[in-house]
N, C-alpha and C positions, 0 to 999 in steps of 0.2 A: 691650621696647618700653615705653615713657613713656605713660602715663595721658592722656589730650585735657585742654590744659588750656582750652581753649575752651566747656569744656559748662559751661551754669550751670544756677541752682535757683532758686527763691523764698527770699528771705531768713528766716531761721525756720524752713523745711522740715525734715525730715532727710536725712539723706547718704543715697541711694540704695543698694542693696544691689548693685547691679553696680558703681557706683565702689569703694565699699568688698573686691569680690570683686576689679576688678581692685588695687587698691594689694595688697593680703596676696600677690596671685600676683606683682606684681614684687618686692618685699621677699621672697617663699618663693624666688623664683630667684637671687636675691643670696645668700641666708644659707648653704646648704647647700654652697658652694664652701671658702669661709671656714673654715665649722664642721670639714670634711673635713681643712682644710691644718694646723687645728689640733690635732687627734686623732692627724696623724703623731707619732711617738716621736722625735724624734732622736737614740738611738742605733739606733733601727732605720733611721733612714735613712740613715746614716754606712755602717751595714755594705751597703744596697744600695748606693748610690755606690761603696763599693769594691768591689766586686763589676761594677759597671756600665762602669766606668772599665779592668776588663781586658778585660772579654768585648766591649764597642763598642771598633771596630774604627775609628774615626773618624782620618784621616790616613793610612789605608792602603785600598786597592781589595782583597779578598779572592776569591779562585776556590776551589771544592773542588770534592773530589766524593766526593756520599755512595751507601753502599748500606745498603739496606735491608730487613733482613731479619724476617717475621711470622711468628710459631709460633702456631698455634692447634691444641688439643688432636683427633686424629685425622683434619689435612687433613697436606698434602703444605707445605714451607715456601716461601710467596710472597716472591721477591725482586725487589728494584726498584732501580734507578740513575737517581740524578739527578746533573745538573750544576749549581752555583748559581754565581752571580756580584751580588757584594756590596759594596754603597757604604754605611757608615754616617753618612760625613760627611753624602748628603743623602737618606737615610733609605730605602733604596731597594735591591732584591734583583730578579733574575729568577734563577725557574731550571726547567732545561729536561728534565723525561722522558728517559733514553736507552735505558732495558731495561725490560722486555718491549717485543717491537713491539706489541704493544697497547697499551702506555702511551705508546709515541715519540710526541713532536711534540707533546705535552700539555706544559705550563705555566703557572708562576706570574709574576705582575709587581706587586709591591707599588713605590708612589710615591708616599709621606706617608701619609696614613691610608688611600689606594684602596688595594684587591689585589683584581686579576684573575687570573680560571684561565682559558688559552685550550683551546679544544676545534678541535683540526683538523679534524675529520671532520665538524664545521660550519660552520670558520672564525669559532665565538662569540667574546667575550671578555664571562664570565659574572662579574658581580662575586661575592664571596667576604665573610666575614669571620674572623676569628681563630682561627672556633673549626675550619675547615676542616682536616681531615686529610689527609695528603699521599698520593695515590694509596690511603686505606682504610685504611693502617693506624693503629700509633697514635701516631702522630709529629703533630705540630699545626704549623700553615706559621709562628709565632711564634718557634720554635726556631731558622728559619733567617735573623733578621734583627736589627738593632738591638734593643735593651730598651727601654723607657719606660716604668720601671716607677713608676715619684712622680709619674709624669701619669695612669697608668690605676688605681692603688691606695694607697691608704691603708694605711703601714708601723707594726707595733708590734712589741716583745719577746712573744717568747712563750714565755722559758726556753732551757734549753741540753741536748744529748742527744749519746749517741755513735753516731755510725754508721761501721761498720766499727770500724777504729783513730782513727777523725777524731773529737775534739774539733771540738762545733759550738754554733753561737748559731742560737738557730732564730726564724725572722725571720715573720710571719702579715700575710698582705699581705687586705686585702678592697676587693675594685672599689667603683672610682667613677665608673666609665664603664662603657655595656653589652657595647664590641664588645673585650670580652678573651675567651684560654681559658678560663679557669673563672673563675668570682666570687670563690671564697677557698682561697688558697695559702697553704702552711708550708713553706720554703727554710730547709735547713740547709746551714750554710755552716760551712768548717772554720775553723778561728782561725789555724792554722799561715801561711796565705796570702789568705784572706778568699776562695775561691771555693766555688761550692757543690756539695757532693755529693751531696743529694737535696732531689727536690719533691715535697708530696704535693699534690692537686689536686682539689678539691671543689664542691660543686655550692652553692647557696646554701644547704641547707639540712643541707648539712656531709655530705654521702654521700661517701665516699670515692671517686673516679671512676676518677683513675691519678696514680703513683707514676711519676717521673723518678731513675736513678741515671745521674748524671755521674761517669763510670768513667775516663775518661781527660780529659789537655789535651796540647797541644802550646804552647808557647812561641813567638811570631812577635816579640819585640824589642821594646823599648816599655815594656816592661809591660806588653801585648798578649798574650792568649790566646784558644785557637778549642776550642773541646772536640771531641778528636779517638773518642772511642765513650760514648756514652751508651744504656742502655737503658729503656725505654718500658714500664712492665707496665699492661694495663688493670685496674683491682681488680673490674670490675663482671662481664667475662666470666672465669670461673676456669680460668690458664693459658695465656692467651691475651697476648701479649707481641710486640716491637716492638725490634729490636738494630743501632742507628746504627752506621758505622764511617765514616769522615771522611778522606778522604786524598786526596791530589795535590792538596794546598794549595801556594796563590801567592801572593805580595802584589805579584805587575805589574799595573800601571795597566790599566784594565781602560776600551775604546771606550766614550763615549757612549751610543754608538747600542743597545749589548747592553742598555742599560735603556728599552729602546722596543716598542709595540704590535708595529710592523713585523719587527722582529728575531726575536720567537716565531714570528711568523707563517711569516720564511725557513725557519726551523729544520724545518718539516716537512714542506719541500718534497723 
């Protein structure tokens, strides 16, 4: 907002310290956008781009369905089934609880930066943000939707490393907005095909939190790919871990209506 330019002074006075505080705070809100787009690497951003450019899904409607399996050391292993349904042309996923019946009829509906979790058992729709993990484990609702990652982070090199057999360029992303999963990411990414094989994922103050291995992909045409098993380790509970598996993908156009308030809400009736 613009400074009043209607307020005056005595000629000879000095500048007030409140006009003076507000100019520094609109000139401190201008600079730090700028300063951030310029701190990007360009070739770290080349390799997010190509990485972004398989995994958005933009030009195709996507359906799958995940399960999800928790191992934590001396319980019994919690599995869940979701179904999601996926537009990244306009930025936009729901997806639906199917297993356990304690979880049925719960969901997600992300639509631009909103995402809601509906709760059937009180007919809520409770907003949410990024850092939400999907039914407790340690999967994060981020995984299951478009990237935008050069809008919420700031890209540099940060050297190169082998994981597995993969030659990788490992890529150090750190937030510039508050509603991401973690503040600072290292994405190594293979060179053979530019996707990535592992995330590490940290807290602002570099704590190690959890570790993504992207274990498989499936090919959908295009240049289009959907990562068909990923596992999720937490670092901070020991052996405590998270084992995506991804299957009964589609690319049929997918209703409308499936990305609406009301559509959650049929689903647990």
């Amino acid at each position: 907002m613009k400074p009043s330019s209607t307020a005056s002074r005595v000629p000879g006075a000095p500048v007030s310290i409140l006009a003076v505080a507000v100019l520094a705070a609109a000139v401190g809100m201008a600079l730090p956008a700028a300063a951030r787009a310029a701190d990007n690497d360009p070739a770290a951003v080349k390799i997010v781009r190509g990485w972004e450019s398989q995994l958005n899904t933009e030009g195709v409607d996507l359906t799958t369905t995940f399960t999800l399996v928790q191992k934590k050391p001396g319980e019994t292993d919690r599995v869940l089934r979701v179904r999601t349904f996926r537009r990244d042309s306009a930025d936009m996923y729901t997806i639906i609880f199917q297993y356990p019946d304690s979880e049925k009829g719960k969901g997600y509906l992300r639509r631009g930066d909103d995402l809601y979790f509906y709760l059937p058992s009180t007919r809520e729709f409770v907003y949410r943000n990024r850092k939400d993990n999907i039914g407790s484990t340690d999967a994060r609702t981020d995984l299951f939707g478009r990237q935008k990652i050069l809008e919420q982070y700031t890209a540099s090199l940060a050297g190169t490393a082998m994981v597995s057999k993969w030659d990788c360029d490992v890529v150090r992303l750190d937030a510039r907005v508050q509603d991401v999963s973690y503040p600072v990411q290292k994405w190594y990414v293979r060179r053979t095909d530019g996707l990535p094989v592992k995330v590490e994922n940290f807290s602002l103050s570099e704590t190690l939190l959890a570790t993504f291995y992207y274990v498989e992909y499936k090919a959908l045409g295009n240049g289009k790919s959907v990562f068909t098993k990923l596992l999720a380790v937490n670092n901070l509970e020991k052996g405590q871990q998270t084992f995506l598996t991804n299957d009964a993908i589609s690319t049929a156009a997918i209703p409308d209506y499936t990305f609406t308030k009301p559509y959650l809400e049929e689903q647990s009736r």
